[in-house]
LUMLOLUM-837200 format. One record per residue (C-alpha): x, y, z; residue number from 1; residue in one letter. Coordinates in Angstrom, 3 decimals, decimal comma. Example, Ala and Ser with C-alpha at 12.3 -4.5 7.8 and 13.67 -1.06 7.14 Angstrom:
<sites>
12,300_-4,500_7,800_1_a
13,670_-1,060_7,140_2_s
</sites>
This chain:
<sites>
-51,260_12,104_23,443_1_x
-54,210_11,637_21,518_2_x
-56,942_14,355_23,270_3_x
-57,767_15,947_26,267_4_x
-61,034_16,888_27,059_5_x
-61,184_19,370_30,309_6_x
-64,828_18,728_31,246_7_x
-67,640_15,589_31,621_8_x
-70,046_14,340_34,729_9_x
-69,603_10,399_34,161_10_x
-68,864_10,714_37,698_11_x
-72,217_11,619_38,606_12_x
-73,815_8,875_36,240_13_x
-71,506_5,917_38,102_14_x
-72,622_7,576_41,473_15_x
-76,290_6,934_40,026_16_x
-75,409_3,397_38,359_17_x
-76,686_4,488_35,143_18_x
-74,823_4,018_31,827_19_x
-72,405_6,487_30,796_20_x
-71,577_7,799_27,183_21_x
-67,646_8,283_28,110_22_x
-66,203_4,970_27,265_23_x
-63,416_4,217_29,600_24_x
-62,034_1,296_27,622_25_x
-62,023_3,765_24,024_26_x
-60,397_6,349_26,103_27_x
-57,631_3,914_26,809_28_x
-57,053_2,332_23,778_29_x
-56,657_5,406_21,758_30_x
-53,326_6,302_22,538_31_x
-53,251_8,882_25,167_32_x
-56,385_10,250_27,209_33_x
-56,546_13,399_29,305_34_x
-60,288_13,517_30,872_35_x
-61,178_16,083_33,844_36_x
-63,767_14,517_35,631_37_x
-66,540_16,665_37,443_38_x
-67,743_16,016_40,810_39_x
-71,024_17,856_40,311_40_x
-73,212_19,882_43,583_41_x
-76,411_20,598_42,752_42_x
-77,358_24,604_43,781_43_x
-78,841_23,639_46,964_44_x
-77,726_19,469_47,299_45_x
-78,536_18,541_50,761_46_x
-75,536_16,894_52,950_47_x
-73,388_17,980_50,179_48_x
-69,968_17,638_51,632_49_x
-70,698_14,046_52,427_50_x
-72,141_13,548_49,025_51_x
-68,900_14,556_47,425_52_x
-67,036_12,161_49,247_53_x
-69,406_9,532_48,350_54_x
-69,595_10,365_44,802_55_x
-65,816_10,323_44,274_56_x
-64,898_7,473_46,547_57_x
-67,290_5,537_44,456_58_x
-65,675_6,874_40,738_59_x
-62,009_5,901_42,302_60_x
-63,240_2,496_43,163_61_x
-64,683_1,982_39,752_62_x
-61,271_3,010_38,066_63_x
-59,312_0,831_39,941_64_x
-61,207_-2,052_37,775_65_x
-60,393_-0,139_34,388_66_x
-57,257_-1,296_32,725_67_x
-54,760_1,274_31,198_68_x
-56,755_4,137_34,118_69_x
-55,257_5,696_36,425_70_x
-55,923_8,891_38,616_71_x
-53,110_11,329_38,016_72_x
-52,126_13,029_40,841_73_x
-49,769_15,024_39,367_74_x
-48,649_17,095_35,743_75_x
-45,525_14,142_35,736_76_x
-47,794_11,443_36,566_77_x
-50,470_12,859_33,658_78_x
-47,324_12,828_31,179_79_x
-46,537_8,851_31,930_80_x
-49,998_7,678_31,903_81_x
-50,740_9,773_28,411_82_x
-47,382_8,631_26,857_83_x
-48,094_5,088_27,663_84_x
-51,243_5,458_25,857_85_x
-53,457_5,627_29,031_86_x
-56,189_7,434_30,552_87_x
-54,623_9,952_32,861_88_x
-58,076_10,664_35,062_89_x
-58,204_14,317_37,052_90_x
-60,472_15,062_39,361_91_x
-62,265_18,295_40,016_92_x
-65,118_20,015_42,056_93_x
-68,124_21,444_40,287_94_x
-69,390_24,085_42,328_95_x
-67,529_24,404_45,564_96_x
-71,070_24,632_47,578_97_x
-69,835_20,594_48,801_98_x
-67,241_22,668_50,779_99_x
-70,199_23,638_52,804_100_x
-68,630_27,314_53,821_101_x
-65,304_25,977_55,127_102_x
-62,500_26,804_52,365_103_x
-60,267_24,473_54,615_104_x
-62,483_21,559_53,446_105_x
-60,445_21,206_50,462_106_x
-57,734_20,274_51,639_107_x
-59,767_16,602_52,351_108_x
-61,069_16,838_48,378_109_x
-57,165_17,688_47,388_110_x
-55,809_14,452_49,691_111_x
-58,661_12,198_47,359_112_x
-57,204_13,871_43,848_113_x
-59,128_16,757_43,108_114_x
-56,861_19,066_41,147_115_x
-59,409_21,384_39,906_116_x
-62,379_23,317_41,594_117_x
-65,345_25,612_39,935_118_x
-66,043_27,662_42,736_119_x
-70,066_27,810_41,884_120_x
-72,758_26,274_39,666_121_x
-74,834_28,513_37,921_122_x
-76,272_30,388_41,341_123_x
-74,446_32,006_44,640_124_x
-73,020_30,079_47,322_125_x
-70,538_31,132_50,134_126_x
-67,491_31,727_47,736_127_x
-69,141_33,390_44,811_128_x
-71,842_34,315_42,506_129_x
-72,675_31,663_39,479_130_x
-73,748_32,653_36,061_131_x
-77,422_33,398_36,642_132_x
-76,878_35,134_39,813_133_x
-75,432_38,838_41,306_134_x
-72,303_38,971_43,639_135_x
-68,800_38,840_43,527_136_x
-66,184_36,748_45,181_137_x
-67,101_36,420_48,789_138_x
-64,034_37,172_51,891_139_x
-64,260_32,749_51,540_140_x
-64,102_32,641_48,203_141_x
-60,833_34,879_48,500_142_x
-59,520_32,165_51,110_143_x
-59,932_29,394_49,359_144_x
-58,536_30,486_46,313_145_x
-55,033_31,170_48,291_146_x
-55,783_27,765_49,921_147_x
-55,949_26,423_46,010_148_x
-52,698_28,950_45,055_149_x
-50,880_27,246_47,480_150_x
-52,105_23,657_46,420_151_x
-51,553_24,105_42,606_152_x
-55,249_23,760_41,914_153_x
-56,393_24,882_38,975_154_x
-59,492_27,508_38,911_155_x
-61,903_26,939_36,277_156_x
-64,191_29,628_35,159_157_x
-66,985_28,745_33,314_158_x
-69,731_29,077_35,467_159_x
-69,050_32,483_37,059_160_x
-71,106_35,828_36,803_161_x
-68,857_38,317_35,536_162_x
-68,513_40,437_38,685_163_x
-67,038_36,826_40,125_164_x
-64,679_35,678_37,027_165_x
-63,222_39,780_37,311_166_x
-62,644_38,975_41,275_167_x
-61,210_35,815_40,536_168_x
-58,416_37,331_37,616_169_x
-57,628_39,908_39,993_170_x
-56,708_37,569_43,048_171_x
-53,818_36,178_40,367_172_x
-52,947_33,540_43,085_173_x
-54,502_30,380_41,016_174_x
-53,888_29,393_37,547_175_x
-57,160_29,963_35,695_176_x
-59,508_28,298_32,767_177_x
-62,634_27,432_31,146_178_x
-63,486_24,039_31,021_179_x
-66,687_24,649_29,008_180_x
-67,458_27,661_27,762_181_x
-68,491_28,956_24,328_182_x
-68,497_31,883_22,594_183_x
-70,510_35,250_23,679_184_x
-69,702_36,895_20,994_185_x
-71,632_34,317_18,287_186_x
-74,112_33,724_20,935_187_x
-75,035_35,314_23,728_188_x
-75,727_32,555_26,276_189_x
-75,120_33,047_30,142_190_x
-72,614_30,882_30,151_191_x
-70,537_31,321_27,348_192_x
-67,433_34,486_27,645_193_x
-67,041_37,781_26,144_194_x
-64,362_38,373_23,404_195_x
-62,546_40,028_26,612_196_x
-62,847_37,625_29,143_197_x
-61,523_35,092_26,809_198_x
-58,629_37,203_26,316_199_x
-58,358_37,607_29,931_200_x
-57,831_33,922_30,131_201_x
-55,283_33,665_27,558_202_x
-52,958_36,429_28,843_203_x
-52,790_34,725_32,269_204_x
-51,764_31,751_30,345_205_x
-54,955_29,713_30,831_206_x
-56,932_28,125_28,516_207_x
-61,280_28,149_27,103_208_x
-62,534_24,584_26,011_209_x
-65,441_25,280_23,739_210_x
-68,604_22,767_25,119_211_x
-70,530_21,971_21,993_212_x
-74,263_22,114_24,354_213_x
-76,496_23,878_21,529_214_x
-77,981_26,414_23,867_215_x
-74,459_27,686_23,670_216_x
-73,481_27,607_20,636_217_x
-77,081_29,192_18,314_218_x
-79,470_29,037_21,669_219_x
-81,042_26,256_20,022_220_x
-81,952_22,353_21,048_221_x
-79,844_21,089_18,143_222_x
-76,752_22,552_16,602_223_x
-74,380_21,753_13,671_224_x
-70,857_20,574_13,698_225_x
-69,886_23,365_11,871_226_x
-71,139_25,647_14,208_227_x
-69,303_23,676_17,114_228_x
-66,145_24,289_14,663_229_x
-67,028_27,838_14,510_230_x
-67,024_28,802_18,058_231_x
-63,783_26,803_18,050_232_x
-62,584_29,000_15,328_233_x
-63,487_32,037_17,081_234_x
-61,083_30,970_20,291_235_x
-58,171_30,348_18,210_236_x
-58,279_33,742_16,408_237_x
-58,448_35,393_19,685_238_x
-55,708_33,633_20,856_239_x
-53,113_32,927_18,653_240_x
-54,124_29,324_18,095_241_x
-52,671_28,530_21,435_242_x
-55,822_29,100_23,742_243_x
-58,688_26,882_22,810_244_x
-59,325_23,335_23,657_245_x
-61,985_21,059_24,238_246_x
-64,666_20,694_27,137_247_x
-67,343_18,154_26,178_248_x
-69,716_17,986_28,947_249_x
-69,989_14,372_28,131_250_x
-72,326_12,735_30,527_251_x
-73,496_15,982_31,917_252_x
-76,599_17,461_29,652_253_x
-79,932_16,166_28,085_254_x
-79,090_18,674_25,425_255_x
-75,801_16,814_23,783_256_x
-75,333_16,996_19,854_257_x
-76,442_13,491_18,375_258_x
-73,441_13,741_17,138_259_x
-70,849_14,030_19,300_260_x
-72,347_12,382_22,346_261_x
-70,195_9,525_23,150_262_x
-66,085_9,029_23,146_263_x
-65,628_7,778_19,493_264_x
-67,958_10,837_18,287_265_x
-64,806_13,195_20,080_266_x
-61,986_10,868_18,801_267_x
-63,540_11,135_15,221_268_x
-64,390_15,160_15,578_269_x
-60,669_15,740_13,965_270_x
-62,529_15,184_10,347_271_x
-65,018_17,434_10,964_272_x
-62,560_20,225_11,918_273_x
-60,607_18,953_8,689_274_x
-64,048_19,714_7,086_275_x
-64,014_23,215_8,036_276_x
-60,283_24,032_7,111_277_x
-58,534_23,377_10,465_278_x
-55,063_22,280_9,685_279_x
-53,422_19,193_11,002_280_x
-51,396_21,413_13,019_281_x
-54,377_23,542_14,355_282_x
-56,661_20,029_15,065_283_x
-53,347_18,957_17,602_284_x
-53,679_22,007_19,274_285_x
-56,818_21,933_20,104_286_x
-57,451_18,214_20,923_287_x
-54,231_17,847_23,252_288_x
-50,955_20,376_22,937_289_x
-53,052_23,464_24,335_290_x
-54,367_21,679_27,216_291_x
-51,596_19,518_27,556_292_x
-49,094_23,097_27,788_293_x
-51,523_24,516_30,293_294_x
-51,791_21,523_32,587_295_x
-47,499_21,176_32,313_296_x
-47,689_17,785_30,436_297_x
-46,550_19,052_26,810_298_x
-43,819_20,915_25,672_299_x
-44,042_25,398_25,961_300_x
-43,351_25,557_22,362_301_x
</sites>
């Protein structure tokens, strides 16, 4: 497997008919492609729950046309798609607000593909607080994460407040990650993690994908690739080399690095990270083996 890349919102661009930067045909060409792909709520969407549906009935229509695509349903089915040199395609819910209070709701989103939920944006809703809002996990937000226990659906992190991602950790019910996140500790952005929530992460055998937006990584509009690399760097000392991946937000912000904006950009970033003394070894970790161990499609050791 080439790369997997937890995070982008091309969904949201093919519900809008507008072209996307995530190049389907690259991404199956290259020789095995793990993609999460977000089905974004705005903080306060109306008719949300319908939107949803609409938004990824329309993506799984449009992958059916895509040769060497698939959805993957499943870790196994991931593994065959990837080692066939596919796109393995998993779906996930940003910001659980489309569940429109009912935690049962899932189980409709689960029965389309959705294998992944972040249970808010970046304010509250009825499960929990988001980054730039207070509150915990709410008595729903405790049910549906047993509903996504129970499921296999993985918890991603990344835009919780940090009374929220603490509630979360302590349900231990779900399997838990950051699908793009950056580094607190080299800049202190909202949504980027402590040093200790990281850690956190890593010791429940989850994963952070560093997002290379520039307002995480210096707080800026623009950003270097070294200092994407660095914030990389950062997540691999912290966790042995086995905890950081990659979570492009491809498709989802105004804000992108020029360069690394569109598929080739990520299947090229390997000679950056060469650049900045990653070793061959390191680079395969953190474009697929990490993710790939987390998710159950590469090998424990």
């Amino acid at each position: 497997m080439r790369m997997c890349d937890a995070h982008c919102d091309t969904m949201m661009k093919i519900d809008e008919g507008l072209t996307c930067d995530f190049s389907f045909e690259k991404a199956s060409a290259c020789g095995g492609f793990l993609q999460i792909f977000a089905c974004f709520t705005e903080d306060g969407e109306s008719d949300a729950y319908f939107a949803a549906l609409r938004k990824i009935n329309r993506f799984l229509d449009f992958i059916r046309e895509k040769d060497n695509c698939c959805v993957a349903y499943t870790p196994c089915a991931a593994k065959r798609i990837t080692e066939a040199g596919g796109l393995a395609a998993v779906l996930s819910l940003e910001n659980c607000a489309c569940l429109e209070d009912d935690p049962e709701n899932i189980y409709k989103f689960y029965n389309l593909g959705v294998r992944c939920i972040t249970l808010t944006w970046n304010g509250a809703n009825s499960f929990a607080g988001g980054c730039l809002e207070r509150g915990g996990l709410t008595k729903r937000g405790r049910d549906l994460l047993q509903i996504a226990g129970r499921l296999g659906i993985l918890v991603d992190v990344s835009h919780l407040n940090e009374q929220s991602f603490y509630d979360v950790l302590s349900e231990g019910s779900c399997k838990v990650f950051a699908s793009h996140s950056s580094c607190a500790e080299i800049n202190d952005n909202p949504r980027n993690l402590t040093d200790l929530q990281i850690l956190k992460i890593y010791s429940r055998g989850g994963i952070v994908c560093a997002c290379p937006n520039p307002p995480f990584l210096n707080g800026s509009r623009k950003a270097k690739r070294e200092e994407f690399a660095q914030h990389i760097r950062h997540i691999m000392r912290l966790t042995d080399g086995r905890g950081a991946g990659i979570g492009s937000d491809c498709d989802g912000t105004e804000n992108c690095c020029e360069w690394l904006k569109t598929t080739a950009d990520y299947l090229n970033f390997d000679k950056v990270l060469e650049e900045n003394n990653f070793t061959k070894f390191e680079i395969r970790d953190i474009f697929s083996c990490n993710f790939g161990r987390f998710f159950g499609i590469c090998d424990k050791k």
